[in-house]
VODRENKOL-263553 format. One record per atom (N, C-alpha, C): residue in one letter; atom name; x, y, z; residue number from 1. Coordinates in steps of 0.2 Angstrom, whole numbers, plus 2048, in hexadecimal, padded with zeros to 3 digits. Example, Ala and Ser with C-alpha at 12.3 -4.5 7.8 and 13.67 -1.06 7.14 Angstrom:
BEGIN
{rest = A	atom = N	u = 842	v = 7E4	w = 827	nr = 1}
{rest = A	atom = CA	u = 83E	v = 7EA	w = 827	nr = 1}
{rest = A	atom = C	u = 842	v = 7F0	w = 827	nr = 1}
{rest = S	atom = N	u = 840	v = 7F5	w = 823	nr = 2}
{rest = S	atom = CA	u = 844	v = 7FB	w = 824	nr = 2}
{rest = S	atom = C	u = 840	v = 800	w = 827	nr = 2}
***
This chain:
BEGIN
{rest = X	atom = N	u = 804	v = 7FA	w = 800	nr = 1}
{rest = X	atom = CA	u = 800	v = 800	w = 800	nr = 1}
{rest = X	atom = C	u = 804	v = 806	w = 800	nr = 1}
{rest = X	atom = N	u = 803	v = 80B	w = 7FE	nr = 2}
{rest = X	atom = CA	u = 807	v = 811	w = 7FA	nr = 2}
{rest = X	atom = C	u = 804	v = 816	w = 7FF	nr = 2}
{rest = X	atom = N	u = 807	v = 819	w = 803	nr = 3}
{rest = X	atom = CA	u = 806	v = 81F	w = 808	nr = 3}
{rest = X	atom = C	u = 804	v = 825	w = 803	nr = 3}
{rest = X	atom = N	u = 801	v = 829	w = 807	nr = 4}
{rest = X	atom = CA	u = 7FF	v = 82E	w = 804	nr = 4}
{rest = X	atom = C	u = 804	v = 833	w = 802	nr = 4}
{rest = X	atom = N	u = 809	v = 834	w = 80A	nr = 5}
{rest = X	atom = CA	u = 80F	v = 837	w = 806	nr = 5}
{rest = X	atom = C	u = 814	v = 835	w = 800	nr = 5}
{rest = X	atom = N	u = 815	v = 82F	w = 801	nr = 6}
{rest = X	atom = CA	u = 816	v = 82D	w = 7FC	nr = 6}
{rest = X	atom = C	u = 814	v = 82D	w = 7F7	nr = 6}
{rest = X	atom = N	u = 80C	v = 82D	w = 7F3	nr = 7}
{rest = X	atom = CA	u = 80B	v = 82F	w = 7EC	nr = 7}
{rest = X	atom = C	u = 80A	v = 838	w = 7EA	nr = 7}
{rest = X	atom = N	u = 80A	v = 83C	w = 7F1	nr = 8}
{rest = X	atom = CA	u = 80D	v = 843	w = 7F1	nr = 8}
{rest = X	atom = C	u = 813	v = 842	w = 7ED	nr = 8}
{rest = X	atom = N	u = 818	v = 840	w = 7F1	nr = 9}
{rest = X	atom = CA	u = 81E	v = 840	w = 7ED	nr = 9}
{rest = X	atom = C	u = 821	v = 83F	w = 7E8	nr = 9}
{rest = X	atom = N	u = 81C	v = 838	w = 7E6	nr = 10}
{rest = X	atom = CA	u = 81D	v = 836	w = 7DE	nr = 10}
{rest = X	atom = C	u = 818	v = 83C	w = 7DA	nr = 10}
{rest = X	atom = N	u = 812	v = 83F	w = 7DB	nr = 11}
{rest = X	atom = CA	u = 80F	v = 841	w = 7D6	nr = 11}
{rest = X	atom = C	u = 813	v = 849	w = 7D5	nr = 11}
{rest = X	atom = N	u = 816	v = 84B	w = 7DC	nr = 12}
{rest = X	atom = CA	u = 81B	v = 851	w = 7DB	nr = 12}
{rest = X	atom = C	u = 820	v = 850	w = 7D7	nr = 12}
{rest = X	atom = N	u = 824	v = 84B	w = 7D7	nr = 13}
{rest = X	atom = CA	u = 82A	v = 849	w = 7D3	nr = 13}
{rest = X	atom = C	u = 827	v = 848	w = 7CC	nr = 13}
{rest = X	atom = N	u = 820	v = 849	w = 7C7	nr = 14}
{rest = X	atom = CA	u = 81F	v = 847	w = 7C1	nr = 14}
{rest = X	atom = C	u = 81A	v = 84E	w = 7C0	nr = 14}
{rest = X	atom = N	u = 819	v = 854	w = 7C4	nr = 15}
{rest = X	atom = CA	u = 819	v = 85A	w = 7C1	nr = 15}
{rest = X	atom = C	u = 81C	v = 85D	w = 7BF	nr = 15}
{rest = X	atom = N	u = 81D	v = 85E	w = 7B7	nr = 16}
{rest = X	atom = CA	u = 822	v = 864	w = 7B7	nr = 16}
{rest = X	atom = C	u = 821	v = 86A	w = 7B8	nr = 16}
{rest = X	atom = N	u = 828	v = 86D	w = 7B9	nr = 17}
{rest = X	atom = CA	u = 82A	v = 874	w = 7BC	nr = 17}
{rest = X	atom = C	u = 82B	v = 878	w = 7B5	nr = 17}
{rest = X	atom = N	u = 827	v = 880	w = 7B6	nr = 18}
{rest = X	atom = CA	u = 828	v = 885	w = 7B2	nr = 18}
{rest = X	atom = C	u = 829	v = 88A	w = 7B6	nr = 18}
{rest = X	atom = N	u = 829	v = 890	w = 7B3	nr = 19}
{rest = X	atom = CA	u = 82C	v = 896	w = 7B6	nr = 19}
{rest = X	atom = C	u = 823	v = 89A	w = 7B5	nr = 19}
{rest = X	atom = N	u = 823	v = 89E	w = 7B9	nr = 20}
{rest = X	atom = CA	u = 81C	v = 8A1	w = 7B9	nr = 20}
{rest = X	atom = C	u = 820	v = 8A9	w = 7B7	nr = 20}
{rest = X	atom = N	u = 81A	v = 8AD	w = 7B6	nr = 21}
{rest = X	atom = CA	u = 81A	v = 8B3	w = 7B5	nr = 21}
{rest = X	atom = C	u = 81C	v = 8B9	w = 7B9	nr = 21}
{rest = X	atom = N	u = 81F	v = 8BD	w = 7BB	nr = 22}
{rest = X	atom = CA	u = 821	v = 8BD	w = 7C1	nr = 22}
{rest = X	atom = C	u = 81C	v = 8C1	w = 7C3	nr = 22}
{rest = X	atom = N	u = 81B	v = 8C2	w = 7CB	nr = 23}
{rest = X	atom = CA	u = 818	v = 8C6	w = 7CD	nr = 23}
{rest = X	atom = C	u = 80F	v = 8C2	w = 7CC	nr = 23}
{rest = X	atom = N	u = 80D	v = 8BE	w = 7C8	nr = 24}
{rest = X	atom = CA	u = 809	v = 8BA	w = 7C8	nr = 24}
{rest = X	atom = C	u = 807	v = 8B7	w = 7CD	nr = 24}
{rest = X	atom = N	u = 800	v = 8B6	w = 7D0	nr = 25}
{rest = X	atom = CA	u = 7FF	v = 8B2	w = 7D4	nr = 25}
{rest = X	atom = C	u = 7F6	v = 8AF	w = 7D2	nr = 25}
{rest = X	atom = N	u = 7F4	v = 8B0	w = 7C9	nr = 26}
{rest = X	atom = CA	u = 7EE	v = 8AF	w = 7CB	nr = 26}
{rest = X	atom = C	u = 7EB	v = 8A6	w = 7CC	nr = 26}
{rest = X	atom = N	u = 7F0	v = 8A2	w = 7CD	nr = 27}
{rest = X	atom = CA	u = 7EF	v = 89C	w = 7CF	nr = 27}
{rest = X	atom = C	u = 7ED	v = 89B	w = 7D8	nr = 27}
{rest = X	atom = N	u = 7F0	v = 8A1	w = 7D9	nr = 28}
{rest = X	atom = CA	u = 7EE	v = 8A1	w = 7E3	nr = 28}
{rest = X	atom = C	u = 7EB	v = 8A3	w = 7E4	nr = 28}
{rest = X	atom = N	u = 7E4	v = 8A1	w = 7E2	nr = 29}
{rest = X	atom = CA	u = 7DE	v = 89F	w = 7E4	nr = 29}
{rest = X	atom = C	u = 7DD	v = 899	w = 7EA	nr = 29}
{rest = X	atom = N	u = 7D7	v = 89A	w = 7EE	nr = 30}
{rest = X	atom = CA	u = 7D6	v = 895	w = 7F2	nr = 30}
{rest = X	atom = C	u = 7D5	v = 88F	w = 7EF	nr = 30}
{rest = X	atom = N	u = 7D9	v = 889	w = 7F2	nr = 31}
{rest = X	atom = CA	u = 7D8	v = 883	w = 7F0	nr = 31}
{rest = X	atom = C	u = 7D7	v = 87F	w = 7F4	nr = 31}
{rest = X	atom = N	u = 7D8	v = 879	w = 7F3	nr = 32}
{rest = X	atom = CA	u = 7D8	v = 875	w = 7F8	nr = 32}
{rest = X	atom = C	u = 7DF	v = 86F	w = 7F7	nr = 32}
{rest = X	atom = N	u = 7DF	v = 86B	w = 7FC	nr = 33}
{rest = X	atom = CA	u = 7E4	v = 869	w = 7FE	nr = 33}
{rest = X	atom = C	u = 7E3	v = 861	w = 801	nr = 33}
{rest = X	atom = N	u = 7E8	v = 85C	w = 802	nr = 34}
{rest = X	atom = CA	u = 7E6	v = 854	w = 806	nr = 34}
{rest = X	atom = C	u = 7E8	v = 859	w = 80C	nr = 34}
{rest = X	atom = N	u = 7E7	v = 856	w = 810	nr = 35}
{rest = X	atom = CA	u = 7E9	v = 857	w = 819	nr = 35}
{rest = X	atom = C	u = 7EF	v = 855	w = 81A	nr = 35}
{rest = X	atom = N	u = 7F2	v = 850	w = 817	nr = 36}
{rest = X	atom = CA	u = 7F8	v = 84F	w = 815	nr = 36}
{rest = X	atom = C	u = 7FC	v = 853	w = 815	nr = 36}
{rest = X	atom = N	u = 7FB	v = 857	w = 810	nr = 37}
{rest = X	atom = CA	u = 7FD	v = 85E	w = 80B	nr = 37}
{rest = X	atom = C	u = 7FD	v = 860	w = 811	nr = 37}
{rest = X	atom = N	u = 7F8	v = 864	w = 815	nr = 38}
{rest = X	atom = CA	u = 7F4	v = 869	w = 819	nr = 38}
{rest = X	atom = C	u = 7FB	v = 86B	w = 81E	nr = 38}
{rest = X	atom = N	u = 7FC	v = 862	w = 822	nr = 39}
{rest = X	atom = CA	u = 7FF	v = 864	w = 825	nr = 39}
{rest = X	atom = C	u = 806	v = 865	w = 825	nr = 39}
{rest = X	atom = N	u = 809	v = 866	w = 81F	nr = 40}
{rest = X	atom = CA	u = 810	v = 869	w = 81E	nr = 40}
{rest = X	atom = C	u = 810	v = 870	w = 81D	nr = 40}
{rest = X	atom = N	u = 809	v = 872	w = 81D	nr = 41}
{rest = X	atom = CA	u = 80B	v = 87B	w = 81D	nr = 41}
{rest = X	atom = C	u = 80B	v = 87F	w = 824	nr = 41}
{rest = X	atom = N	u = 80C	v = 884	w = 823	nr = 42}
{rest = X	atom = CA	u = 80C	v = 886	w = 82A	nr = 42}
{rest = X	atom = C	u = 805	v = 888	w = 82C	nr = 42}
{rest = X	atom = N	u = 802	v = 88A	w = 831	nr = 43}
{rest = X	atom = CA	u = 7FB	v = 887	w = 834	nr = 43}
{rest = X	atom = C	u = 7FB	v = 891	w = 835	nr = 43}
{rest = X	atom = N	u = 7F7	v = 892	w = 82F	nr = 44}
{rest = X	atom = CA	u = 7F3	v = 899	w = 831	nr = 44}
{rest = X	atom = C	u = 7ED	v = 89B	w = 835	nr = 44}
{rest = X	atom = N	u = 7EA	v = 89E	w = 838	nr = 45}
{rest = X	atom = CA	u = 7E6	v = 8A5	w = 83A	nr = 45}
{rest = X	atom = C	u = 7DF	v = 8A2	w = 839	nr = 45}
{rest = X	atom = N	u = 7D9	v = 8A2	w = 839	nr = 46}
{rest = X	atom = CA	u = 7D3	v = 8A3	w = 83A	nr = 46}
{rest = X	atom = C	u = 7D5	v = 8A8	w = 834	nr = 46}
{rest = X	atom = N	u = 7D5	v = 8B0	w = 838	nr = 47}
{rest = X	atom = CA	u = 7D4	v = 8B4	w = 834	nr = 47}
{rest = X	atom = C	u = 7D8	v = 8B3	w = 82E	nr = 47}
{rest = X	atom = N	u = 7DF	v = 8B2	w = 82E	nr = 48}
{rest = X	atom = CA	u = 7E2	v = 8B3	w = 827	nr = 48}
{rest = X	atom = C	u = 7E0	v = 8AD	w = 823	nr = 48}
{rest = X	atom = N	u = 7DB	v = 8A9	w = 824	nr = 49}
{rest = X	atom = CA	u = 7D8	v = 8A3	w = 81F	nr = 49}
{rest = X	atom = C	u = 7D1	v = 8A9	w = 81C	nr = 49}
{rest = X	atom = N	u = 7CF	v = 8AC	w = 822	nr = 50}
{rest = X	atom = CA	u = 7CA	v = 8AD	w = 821	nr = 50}
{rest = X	atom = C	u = 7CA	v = 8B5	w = 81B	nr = 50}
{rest = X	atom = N	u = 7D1	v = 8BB	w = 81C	nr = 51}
{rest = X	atom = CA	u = 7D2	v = 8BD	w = 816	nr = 51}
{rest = X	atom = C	u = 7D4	v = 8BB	w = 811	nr = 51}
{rest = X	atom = N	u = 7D8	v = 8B5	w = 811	nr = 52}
{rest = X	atom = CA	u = 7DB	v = 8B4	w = 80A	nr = 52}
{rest = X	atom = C	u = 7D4	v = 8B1	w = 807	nr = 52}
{rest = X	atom = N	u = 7CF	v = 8AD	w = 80B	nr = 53}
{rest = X	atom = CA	u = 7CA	v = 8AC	w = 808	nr = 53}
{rest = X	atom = C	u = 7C5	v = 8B1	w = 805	nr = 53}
{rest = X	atom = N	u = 7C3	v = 8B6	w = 807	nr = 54}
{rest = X	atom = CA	u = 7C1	v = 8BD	w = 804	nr = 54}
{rest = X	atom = C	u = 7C6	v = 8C0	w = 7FE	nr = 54}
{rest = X	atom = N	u = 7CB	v = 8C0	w = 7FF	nr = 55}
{rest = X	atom = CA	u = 7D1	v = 8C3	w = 7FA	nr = 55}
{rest = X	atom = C	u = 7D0	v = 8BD	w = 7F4	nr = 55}
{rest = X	atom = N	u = 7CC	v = 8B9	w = 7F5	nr = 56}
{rest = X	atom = CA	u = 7CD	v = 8B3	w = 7F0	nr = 56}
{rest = X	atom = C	u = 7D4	v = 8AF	w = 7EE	nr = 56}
{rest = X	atom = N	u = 7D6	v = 8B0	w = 7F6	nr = 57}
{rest = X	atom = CA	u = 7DD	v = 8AE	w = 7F3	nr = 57}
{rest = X	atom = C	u = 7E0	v = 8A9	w = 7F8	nr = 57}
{rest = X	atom = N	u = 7E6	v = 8A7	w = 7FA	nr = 58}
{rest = X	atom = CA	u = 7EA	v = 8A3	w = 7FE	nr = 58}
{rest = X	atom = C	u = 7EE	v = 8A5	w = 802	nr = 58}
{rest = X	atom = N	u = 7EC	v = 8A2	w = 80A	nr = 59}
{rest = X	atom = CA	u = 7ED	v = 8A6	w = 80F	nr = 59}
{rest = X	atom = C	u = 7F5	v = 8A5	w = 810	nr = 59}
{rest = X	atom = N	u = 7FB	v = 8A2	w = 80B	nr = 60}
{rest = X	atom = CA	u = 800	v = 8A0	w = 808	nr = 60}
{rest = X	atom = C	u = 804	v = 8A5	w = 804	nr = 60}
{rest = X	atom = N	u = 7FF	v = 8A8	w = 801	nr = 61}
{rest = X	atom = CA	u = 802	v = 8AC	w = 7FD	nr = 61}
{rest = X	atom = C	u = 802	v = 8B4	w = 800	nr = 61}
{rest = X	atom = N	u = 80B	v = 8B5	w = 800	nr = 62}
{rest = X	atom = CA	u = 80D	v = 8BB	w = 803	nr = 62}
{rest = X	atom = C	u = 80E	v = 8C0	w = 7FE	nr = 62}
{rest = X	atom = N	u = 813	v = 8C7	w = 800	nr = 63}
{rest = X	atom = CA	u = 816	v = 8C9	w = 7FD	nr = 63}
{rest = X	atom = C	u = 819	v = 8C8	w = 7F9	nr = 63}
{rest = X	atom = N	u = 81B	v = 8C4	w = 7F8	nr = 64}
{rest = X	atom = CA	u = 823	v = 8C2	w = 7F2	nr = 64}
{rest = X	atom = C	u = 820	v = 8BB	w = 7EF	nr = 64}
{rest = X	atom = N	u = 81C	v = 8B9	w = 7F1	nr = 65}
{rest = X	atom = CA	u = 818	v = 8B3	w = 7ED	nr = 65}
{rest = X	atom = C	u = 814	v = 8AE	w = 7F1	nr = 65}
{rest = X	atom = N	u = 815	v = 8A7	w = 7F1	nr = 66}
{rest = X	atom = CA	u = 817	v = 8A3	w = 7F4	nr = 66}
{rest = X	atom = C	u = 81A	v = 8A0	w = 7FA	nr = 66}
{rest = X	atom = N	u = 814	v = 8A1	w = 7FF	nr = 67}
{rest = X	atom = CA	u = 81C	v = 8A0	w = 805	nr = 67}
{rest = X	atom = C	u = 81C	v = 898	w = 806	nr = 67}
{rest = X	atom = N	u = 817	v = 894	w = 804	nr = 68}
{rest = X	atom = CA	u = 819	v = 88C	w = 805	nr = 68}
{rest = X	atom = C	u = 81D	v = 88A	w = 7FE	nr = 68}
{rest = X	atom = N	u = 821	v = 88D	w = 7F9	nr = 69}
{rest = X	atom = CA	u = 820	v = 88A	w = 7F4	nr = 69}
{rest = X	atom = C	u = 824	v = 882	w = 7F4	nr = 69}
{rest = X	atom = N	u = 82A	v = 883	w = 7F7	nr = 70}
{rest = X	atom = CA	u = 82C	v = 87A	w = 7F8	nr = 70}
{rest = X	atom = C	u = 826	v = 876	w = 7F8	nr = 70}
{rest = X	atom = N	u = 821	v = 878	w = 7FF	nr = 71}
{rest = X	atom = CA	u = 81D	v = 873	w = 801	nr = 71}
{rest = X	atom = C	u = 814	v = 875	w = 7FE	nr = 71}
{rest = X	atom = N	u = 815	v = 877	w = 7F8	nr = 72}
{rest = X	atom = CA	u = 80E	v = 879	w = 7F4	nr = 72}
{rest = X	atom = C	u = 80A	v = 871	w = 7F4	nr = 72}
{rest = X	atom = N	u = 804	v = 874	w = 7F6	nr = 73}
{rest = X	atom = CA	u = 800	v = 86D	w = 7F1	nr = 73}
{rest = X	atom = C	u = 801	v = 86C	w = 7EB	nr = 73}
{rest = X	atom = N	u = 7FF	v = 865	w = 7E8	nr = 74}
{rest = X	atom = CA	u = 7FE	v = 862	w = 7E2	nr = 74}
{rest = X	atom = C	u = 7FB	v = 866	w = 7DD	nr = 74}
{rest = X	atom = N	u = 7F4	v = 86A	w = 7E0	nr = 75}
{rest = X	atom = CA	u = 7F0	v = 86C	w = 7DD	nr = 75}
{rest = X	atom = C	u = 7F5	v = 873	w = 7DB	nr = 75}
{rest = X	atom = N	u = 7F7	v = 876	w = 7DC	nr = 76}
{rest = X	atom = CA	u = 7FB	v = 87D	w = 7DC	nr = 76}
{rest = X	atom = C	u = 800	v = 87B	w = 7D6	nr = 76}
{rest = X	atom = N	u = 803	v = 875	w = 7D8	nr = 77}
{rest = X	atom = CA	u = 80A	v = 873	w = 7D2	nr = 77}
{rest = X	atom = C	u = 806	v = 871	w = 7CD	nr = 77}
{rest = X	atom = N	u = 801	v = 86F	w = 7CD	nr = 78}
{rest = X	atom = CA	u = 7FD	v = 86A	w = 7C7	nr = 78}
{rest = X	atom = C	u = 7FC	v = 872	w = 7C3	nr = 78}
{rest = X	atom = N	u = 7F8	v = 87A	w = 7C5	nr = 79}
{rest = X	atom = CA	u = 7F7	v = 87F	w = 7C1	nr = 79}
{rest = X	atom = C	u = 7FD	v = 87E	w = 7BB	nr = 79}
{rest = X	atom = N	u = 7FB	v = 882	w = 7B6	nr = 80}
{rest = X	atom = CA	u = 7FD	v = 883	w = 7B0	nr = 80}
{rest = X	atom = C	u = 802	v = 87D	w = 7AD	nr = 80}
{rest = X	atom = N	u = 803	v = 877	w = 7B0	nr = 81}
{rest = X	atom = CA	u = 802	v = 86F	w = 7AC	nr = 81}
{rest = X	atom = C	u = 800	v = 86C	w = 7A8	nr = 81}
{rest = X	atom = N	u = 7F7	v = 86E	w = 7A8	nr = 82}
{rest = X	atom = CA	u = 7F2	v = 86A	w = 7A7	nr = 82}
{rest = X	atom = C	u = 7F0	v = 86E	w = 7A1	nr = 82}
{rest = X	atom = N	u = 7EC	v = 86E	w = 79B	nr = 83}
{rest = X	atom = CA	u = 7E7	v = 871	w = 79A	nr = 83}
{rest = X	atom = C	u = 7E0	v = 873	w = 79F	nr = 83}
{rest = X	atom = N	u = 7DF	v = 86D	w = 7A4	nr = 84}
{rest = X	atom = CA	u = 7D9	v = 870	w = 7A7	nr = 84}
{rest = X	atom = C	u = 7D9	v = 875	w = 7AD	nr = 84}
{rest = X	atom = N	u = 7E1	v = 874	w = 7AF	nr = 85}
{rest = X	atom = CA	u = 7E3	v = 87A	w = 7B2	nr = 85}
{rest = X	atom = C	u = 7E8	v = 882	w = 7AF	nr = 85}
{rest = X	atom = N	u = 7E7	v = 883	w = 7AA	nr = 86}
{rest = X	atom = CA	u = 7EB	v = 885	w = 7A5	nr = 86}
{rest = X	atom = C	u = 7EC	v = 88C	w = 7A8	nr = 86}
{rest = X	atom = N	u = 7F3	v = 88E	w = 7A7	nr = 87}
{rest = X	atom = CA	u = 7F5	v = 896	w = 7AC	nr = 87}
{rest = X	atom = C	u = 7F0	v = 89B	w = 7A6	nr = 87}
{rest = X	atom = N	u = 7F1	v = 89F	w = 7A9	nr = 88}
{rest = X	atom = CA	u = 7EB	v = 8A6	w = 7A7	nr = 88}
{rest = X	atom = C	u = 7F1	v = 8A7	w = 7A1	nr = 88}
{rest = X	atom = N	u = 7F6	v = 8A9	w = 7A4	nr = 89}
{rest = X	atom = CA	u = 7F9	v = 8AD	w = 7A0	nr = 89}
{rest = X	atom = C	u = 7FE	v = 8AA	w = 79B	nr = 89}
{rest = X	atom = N	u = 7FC	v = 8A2	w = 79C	nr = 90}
{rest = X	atom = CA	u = 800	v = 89F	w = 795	nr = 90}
{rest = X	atom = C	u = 806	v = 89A	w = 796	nr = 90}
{rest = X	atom = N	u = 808	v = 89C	w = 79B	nr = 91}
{rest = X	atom = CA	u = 80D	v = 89B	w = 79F	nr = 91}
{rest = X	atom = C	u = 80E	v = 891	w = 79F	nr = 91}
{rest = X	atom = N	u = 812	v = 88E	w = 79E	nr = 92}
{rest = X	atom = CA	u = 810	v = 887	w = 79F	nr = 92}
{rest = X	atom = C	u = 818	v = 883	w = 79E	nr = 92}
{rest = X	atom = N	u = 819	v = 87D	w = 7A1	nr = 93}
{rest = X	atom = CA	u = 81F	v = 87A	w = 7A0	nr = 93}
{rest = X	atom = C	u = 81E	v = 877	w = 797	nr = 93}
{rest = X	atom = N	u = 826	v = 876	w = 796	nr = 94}
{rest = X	atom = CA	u = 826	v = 873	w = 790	nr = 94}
{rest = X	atom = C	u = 822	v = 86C	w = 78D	nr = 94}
{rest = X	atom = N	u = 823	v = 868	w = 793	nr = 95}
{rest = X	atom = CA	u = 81F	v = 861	w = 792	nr = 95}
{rest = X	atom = C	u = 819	v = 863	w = 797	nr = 95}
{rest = X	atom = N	u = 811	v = 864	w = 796	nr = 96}
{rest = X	atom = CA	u = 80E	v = 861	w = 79B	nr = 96}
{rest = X	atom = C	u = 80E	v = 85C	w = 79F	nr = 96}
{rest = X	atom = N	u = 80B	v = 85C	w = 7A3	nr = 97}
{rest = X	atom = CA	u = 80A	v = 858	w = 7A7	nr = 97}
{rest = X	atom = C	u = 807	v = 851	w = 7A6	nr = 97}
{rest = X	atom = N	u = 80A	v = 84A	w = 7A3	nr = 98}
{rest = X	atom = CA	u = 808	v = 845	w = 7A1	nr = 98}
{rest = X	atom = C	u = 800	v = 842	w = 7A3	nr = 98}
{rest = X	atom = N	u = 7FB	v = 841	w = 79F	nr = 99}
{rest = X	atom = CA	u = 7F3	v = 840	w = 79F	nr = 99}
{rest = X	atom = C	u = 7F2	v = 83C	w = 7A4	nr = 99}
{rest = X	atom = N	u = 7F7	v = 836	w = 7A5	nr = 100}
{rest = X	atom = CA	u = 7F5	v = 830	w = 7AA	nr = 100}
{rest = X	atom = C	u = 7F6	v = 832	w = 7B2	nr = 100}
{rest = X	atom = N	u = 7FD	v = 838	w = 7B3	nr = 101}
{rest = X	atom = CA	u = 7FF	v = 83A	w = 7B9	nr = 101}
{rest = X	atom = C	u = 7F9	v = 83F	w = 7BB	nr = 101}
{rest = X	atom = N	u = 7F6	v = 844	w = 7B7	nr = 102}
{rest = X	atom = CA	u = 7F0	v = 848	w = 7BA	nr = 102}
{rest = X	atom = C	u = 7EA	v = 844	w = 7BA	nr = 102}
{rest = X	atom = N	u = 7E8	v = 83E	w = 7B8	nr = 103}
{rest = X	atom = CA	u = 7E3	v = 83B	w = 7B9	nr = 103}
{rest = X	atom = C	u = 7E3	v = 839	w = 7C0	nr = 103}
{rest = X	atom = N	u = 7E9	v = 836	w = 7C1	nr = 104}
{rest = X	atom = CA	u = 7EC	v = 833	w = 7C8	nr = 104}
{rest = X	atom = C	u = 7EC	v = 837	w = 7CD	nr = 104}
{rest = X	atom = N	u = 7EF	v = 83E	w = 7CC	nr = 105}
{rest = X	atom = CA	u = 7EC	v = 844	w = 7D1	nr = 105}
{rest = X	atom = C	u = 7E6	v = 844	w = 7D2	nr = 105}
{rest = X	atom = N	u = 7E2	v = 844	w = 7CD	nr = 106}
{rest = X	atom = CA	u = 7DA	v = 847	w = 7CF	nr = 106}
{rest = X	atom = C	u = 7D7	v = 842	w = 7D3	nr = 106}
{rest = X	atom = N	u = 7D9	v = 83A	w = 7D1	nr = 107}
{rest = X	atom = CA	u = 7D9	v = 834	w = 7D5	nr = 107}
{rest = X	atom = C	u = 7DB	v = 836	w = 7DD	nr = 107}
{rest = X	atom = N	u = 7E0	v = 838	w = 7DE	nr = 108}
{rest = X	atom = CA	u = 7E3	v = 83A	w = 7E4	nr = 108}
{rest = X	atom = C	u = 7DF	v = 83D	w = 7E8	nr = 108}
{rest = X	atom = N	u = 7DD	v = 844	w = 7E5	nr = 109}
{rest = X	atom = CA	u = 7D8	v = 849	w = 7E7	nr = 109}
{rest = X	atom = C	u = 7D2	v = 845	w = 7EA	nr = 109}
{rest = X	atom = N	u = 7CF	v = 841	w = 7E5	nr = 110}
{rest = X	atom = CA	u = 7C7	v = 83E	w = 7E7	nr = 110}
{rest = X	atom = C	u = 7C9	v = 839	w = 7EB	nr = 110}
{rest = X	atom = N	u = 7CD	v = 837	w = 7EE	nr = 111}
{rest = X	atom = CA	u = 7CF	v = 82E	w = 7F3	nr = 111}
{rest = X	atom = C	u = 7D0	v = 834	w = 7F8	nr = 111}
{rest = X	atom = N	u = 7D4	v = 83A	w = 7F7	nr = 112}
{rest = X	atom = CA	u = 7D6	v = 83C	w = 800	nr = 112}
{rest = X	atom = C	u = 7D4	v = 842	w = 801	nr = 112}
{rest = X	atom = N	u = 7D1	v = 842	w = 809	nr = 113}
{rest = X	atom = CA	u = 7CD	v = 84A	w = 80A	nr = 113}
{rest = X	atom = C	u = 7D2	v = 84F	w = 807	nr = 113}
{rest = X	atom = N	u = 7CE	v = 853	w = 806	nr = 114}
{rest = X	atom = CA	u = 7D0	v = 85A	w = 807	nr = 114}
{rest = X	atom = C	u = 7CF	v = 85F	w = 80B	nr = 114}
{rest = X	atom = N	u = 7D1	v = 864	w = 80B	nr = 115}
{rest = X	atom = CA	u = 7D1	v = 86B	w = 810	nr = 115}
{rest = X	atom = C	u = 7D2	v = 871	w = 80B	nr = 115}
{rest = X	atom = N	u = 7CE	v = 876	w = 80F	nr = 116}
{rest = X	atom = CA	u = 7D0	v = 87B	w = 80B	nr = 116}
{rest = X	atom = C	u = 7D7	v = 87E	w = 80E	nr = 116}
{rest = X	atom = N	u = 7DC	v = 880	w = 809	nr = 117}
{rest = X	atom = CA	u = 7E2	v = 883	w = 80B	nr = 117}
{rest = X	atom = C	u = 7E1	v = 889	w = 810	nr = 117}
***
């Protein structure tokens, strides 16, 4: 049987990596996340879930970008991969992200709770 973090692991070693826009953040939108995931980020506020959630945004996302970027969610890496998650501004890695590895993700999503970030 295959641990949760461990298929974390594996499905983050088959996203690839592109370079965003800079100053971009419109993928730091409220998501959601496994509890897995949840609990590697640092544990914010009532109130700062509860602005970023009015700001439409994530209670993660500071000044300068990203403050979990090492330990982002799946769903955050998986942005501008996919066509179904495709960056606003065009922005995308040279190979997408292979058909069978994001079906396996979405599988991953529906088999284990989520939380919002």
């Amino acid at each position: 049987m295959t641990s949760t973090s461990q298929q974390i692991r594996f499905f983050r070693s088959r996203i690839p990596a592109f370079a965003c826009q800079p100053g971009c953040h419109d993928c730091c939108g409220p998501v959601t996340t496994s509890s897995e995931e949840m609990s590697r980020l640092p544990v914010k506020s009532a109130a700062e879930h509860q602005a970023a959630l009015e700001a439409l945004s994530c209670p993660h996302l500071g000044e300068h970008g990203c403050e979990v970027y090492a330990e982002r969610p799946l769903i955050c890496r998986l942005f501008g991969t996919t066509p179904r998650l495709a960056c606003p501004n065009g922005c995308r890695p040279e190979t997408m992200v292979d058909p069978e590895i994001e079906a396996g993700i979405y599988l991953f999503f529906h088999e284990n709770r989520q939380v919002l970030v």
